[in-house]
N, C-alpha and C positions, 0 to 999 in steps of 0.2 A: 817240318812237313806241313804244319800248319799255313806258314805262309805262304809256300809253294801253292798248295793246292786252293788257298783263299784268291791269292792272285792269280791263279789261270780261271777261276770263276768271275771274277771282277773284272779282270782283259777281257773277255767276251763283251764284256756290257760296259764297256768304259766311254765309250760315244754317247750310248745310250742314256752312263749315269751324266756325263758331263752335260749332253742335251739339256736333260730334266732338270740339273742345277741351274745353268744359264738361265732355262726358261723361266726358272721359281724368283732366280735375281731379278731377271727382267722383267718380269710381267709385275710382281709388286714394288719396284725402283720407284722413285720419282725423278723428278728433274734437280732436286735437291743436293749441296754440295755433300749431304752426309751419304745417299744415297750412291753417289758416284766415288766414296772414300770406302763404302761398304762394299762394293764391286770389287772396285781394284784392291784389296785386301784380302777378298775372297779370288778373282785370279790370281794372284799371289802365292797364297797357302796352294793352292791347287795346281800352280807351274810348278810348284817346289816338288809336291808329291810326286808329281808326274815324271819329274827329272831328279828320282832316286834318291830325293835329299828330306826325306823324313822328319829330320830334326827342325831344319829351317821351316818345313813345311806346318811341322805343328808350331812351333813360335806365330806365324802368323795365323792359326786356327783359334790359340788360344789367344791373340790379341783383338781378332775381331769377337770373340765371344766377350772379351770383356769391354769391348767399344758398342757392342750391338746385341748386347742380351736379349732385345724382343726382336730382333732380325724375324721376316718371313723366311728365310735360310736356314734357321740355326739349323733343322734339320740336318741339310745338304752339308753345312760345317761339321755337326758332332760325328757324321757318318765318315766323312774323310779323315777327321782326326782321328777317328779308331782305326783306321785304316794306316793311317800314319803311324798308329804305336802299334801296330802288328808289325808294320817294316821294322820298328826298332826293336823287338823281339819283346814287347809288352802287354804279352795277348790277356794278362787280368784286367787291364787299366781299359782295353779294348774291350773288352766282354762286360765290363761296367757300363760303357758307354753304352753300346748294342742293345743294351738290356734299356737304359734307359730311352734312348728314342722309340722302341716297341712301347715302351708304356707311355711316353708322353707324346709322341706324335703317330697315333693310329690310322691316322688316313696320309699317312708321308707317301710321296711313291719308291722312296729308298725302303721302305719295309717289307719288299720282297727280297730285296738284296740284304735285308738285315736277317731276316730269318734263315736266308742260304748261309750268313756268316754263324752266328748261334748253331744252326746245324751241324755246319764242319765243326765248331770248335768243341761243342759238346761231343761230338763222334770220337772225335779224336782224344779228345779228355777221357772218353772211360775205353775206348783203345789203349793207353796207354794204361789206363788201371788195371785191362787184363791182360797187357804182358806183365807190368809190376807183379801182380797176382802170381801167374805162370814162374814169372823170374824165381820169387819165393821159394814157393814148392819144390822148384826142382832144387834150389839151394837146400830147404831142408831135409830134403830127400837124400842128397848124396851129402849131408851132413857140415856143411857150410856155417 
């Protein structure tokens, strides 16, 4: 449910976020070959997301992170890759991420959308605590 409801919030604003990634590529690029290997790697990861394919998608997430660790990007990458390991049903490894870019990039403009993802996924995490909870009860109740 998680992922459902993360991606009908992210489909709303998926032009929006692509916009602001492009713009972040672009406007600190140069005309440099590493600059134009750092783009097309970052399209890359993000066609892949885009066409359902998660796994390939984070390959090239984590390849540019380690080709480009001080990227003006990394942002725009860490956000999609968490995004990517929620497709693949890895939402701790995503909530690691999330947490991280909140705390190290505070003026991102992904961090309104990072705060809607931590939302749901903490909602949903003690949702699930209080059926767990209910489940119990009623198991020890009728003596289970």
């Amino acid at each position: 449910m998680v992922e459902i409801i993360m991606g009908k919030i992210i489909g709303h604003y998926k032009e929006i976020i692509l916009f602001i990634g492009l713009c972040v590529l672009v406007f600190f690029s140069t005309s440099s070959a590493a600059a134009i290997q750092e783009d097309e790697l970052f399209e890359k990861a993000y066609e892949n997301y885009l066409s359902y394919q998660p796994d390939k998608a984070l390959e090239y997430f984590n390849d540019f992170l380690a080709n480009f660790p001080d990227s003006s990007a990394k942002d725009a990458v860490l956000f999609w890759k968490a995004r990517s390991l929620t497709q693949l049903k890895r939402p701790d490894e995503a909530l690691k991420i999330l947490s991280e870019i909140k705390r190290a990039f505070p003026g991102s403009p992904f961090i309104p959308f990072v705060e809607k993802e931590l939302f749901i996924y903490n909602n949903n995490a003690s949702q699930s605590g209080i059926k767990a909870v209910k489940k119990e009860a009623t198991e020890v109740k009728h003596g289970k």
